[in-house]
Each structure stands twice: as C-alpha cells, then as structure tokens.
C-alpha positions as CSV (number, residue, x, y, z in Angstrom):
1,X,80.7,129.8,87.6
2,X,80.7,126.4,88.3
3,X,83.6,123.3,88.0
4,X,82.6,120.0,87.2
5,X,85.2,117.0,88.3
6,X,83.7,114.5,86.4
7,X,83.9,114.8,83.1
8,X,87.3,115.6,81.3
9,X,86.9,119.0,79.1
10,X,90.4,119.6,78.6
11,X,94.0,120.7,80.2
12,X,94.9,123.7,81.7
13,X,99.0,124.2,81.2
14,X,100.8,124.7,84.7
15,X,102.7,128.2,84.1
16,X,106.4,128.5,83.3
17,X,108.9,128.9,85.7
18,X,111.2,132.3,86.1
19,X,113.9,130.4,84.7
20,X,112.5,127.6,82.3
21,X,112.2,128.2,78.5
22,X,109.9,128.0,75.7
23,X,110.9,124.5,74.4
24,X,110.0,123.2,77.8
25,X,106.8,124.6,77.4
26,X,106.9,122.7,74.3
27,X,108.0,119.7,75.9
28,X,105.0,120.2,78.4
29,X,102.5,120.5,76.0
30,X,104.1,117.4,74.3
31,X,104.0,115.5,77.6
32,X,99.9,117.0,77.9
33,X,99.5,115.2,74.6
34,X,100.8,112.0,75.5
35,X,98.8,111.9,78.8
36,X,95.1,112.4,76.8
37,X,96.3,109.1,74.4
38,X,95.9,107.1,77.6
39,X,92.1,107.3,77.4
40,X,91.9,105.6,73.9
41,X,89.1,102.8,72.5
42,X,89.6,99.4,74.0
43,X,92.4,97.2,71.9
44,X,91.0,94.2,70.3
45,X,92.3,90.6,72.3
46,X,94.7,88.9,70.5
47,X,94.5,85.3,69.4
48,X,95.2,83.2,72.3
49,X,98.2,80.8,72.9
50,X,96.7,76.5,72.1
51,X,98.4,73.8,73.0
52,X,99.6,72.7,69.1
53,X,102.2,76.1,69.3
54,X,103.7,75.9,73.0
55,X,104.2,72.2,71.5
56,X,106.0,73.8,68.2
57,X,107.7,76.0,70.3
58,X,108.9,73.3,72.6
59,X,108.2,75.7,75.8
60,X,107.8,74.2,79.2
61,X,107.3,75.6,82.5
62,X,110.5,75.5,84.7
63,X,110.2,72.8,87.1
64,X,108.8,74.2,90.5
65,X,107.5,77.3,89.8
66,X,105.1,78.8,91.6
67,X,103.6,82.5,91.7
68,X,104.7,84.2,94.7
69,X,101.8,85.3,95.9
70,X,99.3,82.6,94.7
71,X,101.2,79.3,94.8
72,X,99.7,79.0,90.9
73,X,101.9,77.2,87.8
74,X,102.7,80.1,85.1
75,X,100.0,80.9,82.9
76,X,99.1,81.4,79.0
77,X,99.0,84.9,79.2
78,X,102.6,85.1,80.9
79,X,104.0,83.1,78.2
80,X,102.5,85.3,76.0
81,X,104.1,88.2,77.3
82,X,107.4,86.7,77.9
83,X,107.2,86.2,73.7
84,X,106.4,89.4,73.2
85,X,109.7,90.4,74.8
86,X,111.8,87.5,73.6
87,X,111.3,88.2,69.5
88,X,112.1,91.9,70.8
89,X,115.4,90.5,72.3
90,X,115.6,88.4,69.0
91,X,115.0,91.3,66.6
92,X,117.9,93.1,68.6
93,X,120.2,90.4,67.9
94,X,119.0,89.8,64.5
95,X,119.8,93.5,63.7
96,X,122.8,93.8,65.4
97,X,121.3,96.9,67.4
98,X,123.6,98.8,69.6
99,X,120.8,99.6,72.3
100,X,117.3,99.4,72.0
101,X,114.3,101.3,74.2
102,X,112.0,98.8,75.1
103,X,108.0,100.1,76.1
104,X,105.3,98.5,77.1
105,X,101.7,99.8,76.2
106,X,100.0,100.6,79.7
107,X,102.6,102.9,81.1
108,X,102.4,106.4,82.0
109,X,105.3,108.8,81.2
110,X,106.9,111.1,83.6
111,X,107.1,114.4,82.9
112,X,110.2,115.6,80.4
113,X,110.5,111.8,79.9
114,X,112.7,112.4,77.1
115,X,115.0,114.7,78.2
116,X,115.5,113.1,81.7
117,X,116.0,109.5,79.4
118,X,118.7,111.5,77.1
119,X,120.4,112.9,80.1
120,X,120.5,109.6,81.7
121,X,122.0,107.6,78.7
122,X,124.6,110.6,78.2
123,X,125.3,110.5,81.5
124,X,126.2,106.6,81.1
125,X,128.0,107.2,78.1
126,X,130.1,109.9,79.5
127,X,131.1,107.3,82.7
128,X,131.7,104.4,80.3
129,X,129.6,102.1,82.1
130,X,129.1,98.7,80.8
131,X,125.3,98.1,80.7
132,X,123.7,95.4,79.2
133,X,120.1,96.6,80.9
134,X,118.7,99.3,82.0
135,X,115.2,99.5,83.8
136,X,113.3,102.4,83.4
137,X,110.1,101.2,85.0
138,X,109.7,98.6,87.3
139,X,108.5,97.4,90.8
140,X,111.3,97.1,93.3
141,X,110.7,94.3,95.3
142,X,113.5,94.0,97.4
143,X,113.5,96.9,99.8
144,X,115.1,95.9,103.0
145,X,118.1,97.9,101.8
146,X,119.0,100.8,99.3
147,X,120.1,99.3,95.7
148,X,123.6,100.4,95.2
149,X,124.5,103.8,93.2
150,X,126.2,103.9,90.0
151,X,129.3,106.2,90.8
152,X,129.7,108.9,88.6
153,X,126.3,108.4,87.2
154,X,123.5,110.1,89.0
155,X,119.7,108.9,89.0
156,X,121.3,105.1,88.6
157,X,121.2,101.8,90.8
158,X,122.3,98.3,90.1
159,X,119.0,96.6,89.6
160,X,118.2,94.1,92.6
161,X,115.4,91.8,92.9
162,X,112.1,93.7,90.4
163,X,108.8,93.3,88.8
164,X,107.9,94.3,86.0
165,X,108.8,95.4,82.3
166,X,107.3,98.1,81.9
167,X,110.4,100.0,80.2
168,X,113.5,99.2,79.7
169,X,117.4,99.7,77.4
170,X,119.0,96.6,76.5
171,X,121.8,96.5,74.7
172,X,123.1,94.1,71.5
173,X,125.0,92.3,74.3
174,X,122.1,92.0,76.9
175,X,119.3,90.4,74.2
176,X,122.7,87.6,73.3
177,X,122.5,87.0,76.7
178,X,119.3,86.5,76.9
179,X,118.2,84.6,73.9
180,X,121.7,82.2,74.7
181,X,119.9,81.5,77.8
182,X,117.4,79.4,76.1
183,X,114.6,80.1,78.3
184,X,111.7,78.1,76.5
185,X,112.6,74.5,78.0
186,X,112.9,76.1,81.6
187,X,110.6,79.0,81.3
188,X,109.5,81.8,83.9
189,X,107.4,84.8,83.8
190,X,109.9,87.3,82.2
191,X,110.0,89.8,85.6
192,X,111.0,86.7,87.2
193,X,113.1,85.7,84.2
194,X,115.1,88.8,84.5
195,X,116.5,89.3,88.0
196,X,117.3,84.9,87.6
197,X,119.3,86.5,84.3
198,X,121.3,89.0,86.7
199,X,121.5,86.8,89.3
200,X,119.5,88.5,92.2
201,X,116.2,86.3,92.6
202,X,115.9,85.4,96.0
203,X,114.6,81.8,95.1
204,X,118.1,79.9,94.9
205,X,116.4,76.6,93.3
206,X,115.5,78.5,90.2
207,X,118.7,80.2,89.6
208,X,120.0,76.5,89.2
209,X,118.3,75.8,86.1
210,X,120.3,78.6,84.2
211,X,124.3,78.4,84.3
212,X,125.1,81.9,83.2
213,X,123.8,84.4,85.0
214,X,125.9,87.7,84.7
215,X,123.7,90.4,82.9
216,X,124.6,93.8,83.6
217,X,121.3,95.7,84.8
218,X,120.8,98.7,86.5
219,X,117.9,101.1,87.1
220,X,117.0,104.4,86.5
221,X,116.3,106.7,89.8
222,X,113.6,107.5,90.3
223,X,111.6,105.5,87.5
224,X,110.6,107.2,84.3
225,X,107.9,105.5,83.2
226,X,104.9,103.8,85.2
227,X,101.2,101.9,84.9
228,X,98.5,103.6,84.0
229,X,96.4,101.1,86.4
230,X,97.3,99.5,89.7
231,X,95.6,96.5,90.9
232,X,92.6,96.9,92.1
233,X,91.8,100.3,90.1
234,X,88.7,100.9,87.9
235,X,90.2,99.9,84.4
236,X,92.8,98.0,85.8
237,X,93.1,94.6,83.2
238,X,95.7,92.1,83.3
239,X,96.4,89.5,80.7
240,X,99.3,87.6,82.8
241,X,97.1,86.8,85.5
242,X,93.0,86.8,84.1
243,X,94.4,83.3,81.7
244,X,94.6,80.2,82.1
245,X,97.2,77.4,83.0
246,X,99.8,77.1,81.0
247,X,99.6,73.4,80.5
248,X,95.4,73.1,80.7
249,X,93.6,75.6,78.8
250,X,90.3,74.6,81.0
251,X,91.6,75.9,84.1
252,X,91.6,80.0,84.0
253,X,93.1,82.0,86.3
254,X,91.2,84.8,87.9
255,X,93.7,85.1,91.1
256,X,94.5,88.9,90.7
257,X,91.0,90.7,90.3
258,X,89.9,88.3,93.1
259,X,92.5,89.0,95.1
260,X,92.7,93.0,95.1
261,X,94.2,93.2,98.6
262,X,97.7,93.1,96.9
263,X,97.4,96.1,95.5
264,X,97.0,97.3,100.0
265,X,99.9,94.9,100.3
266,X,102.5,96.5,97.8
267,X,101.1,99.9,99.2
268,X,103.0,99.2,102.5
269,X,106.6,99.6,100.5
270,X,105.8,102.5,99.2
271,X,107.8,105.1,101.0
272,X,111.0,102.2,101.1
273,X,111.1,101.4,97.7
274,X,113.6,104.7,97.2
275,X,116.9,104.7,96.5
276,X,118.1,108.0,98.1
277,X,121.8,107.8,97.5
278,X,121.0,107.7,93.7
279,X,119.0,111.1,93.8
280,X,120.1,114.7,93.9
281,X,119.7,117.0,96.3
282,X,116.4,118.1,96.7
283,X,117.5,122.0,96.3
284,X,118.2,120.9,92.5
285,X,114.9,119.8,92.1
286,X,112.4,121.9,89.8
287,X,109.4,119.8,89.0
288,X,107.5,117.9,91.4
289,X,107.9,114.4,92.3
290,X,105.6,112.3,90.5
291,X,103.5,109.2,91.8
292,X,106.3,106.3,93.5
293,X,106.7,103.1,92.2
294,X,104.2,100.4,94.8
C-alpha cells in the first residue's frame, strides 16, 4: 500500500473523544465540508474603480498617508475594499440591525467556529458588555504588551492597534459611528480606518483628521477565523496591494508580491501576538490549537 501527498483524494475524520458527542461529530464533518470549498474555481475580477466614480463619490485620500511598510499613497484596490465594507456598515444602519457578522471571502474557519462564536456572544450578552465591534480575525500589530481582558468575559480583549478585516460583529451603534465619520473626504485603508475609529493608531497625525473617535472594539481570543493565504504563499493574491494609485490609474502597484520578505517579517511576532490573560487554562482545552495569527 502506498500514500500519495500530492494529490487531495479525500478526508479522513479524526475520531471522537471519550467524552464528545455525536453532533460534534456533526459539527466536524460540517467544519470538513467547509474546509474542501476553499479549493474552488477562480472568481471572475470585478470591474475596476475610474476616475469619473471616486470623482461622484467625492473620495480623497487623507492627507499624508503613507503605507507602513512601502512609503506608497493608498491604492484603487484599497478603496475598493474599504466600499465593500462601508455599504455593509450602511446596510446595517439602513436596516436598523441589532448586530451583524461581518466575513470576508479568503478566510479559513477554525474548528467548531460556530459554537465557539455563539458561546462568545452569549458570554457578552450574559456580562452586559457594551460592544460596538468585535474582531474575530485579524493581525495584531501591537505586541509589545498583552491587550487587556474583558472581565467576566473569557476569550475577549480590547482591540489595540490591528490589521485586517477578515471577520468581524458590529453592532447598529458601531456602523452609525462609522458611516457619521465621513471617511470618503479623508479616507484610509479600512484596517487602518478602524483602530483611527477606536482611537489606538499609533500615527497621531492621522487620528487628527477624525474628531470622534470612541468605538467600542474588542477581540475575540484566540481568533476564529483566518487567511487561507499568507504573503508570499503559492495562491496567495491580493487586490489591495497588486492596483494601482489611487489618484493615477497608470501607476500599478506591485509592492507586496515583490516584496515577500514581509511575510519573514510578520513571522517574527508570531509567538507574541497572544493574549494569555484572555485564554483558559490549558487543562480545559480539548481540541488542538490551530495555526496563530502572523
């Protein structure tokens, strides 16, 4: 008999536990399910961004700004994504939607997602915790220090400085907030957007350009949701950063496939991007940990 590791035949189910049940076996074959859509036909590109509509739309890039890492003005494809997320936010409002689970398309789910995100959100409810945003997938940028735990609410932080929007909760209040911000005359990336909103980006000067600054965010611990690619990965596409300038459709941006040693660089946070005081104790533990955010 004879195993072959390169091509994908099928799943073998990891056995049940002593104590688990039959509907997490359920929920494991569920969660097998979901993992297999990942590998799926390419999507076709949508229509890209011209001049004539970030005109109509009276958008303009925040005076400034600059990509951390490449020193480059915001692009078409980040404007595009910040939309995306905005006519969410304005949906939300429009609908008068309590709270709202917010997913992007690329992301991986962690195992018992759903029960893990139900038990989280009871947990909230339970502790009465005003929320207005919830991250539950992300890159944690700041990592100098632990985030602060949520008393009374376990696998929770209070969200500091993060990339990404790969998942999220927002509330009726937190999309208000958001859309009241008026973000298209001054506008960032949206994970830069974000932390400005909460008031925890560590660039001062852009903070400036937006008065109110008080959402309530928080983050789940440890993340329940993450990329299916990583920079640098075979099949790894992004459509933020492979554009062009936001203001000169001529000038494309290539920065982050050229550029792969970032992926080395957010490596190197790995193992400090945890918020210990958040998780329980590792006796109460049953699964196994699944891949860290970089």
């Amino acid at each position: 008999m004879f195993i072959c590791n390169h091509e994908h035949y099928g799943f073998l189910p990891m056995p049940l536990k002593s104590h688990q049940t039959l509907q997490e076996e359920t929920e494991n074959f569920v969660h097998t399910l979901i993992e297999a859509m990942i590998d799926r036909p390419p999507i076709e590109p949508s229509q890209a961004l011209n001049t004539s509509q970030l005109k109509a739309l009276s958008i303009d890039m925040l005076p400034g700004y600059r990509d951390p890492y490449s020193s480059r003005p915001l692009t078409r494809g980040e404007i595009g994504c910040f939309l995306s997320h905005y006519y969410i936010w304005k949906e939300v409002v429009n609908r008068e939607l309590e709270k709202t689970l917010v997913i992007e398309d690329d992301v991986r789910f962690e195992h018992q997602f759903k029960r893990k995100l139900m038990k989280l959100m009871d947990d909230i409810e339970q502790a009465q915790l005003d929320w207005e945003l919830i991250y539950i997938g992300r890159k944690r940028m700041q990592v100098q220090e632990p985030e602060k735990a949520v008393p009374n609410v376990m696998n929770l932080v209070e969200a500091d400085y993060s990339y990404w929007t790969l998942g999220y909760a927002i509330s009726f209040q937190g999309a208000q907030k958001l859309i009241g911000a008026e973000p298209f005359s001054k506008m960032l990336p949206v994970d830069e957007f974000l932390p400005v909103m909460y008031n925890k980006h560590p660039v001062a000067k852009y903070m400036e350009y937006y008065q109110s600054r008080d959402l309530k965010a928080f983050s789940a611990e440890p993340l329940l949701v993450y990329p299916t690619h990583y920079t640098g990965q075979p099949g790894y596409l992004s459509d933020t950063e492979t554009s062009t300038i936001w203001d000169n459709e001529t000038v494309s941006t290539d920065w982050d496939r050229t550029h792969s040693w970032k992926s080395r660089q957010q490596g190197k946070i790995h193992s400090d991007a945890q918020n210990k005081d958040a998780l329980p104790s590792q006796s109460s533990l049953n699964a196994p940990s699944s891949r860290d955010e970089l």
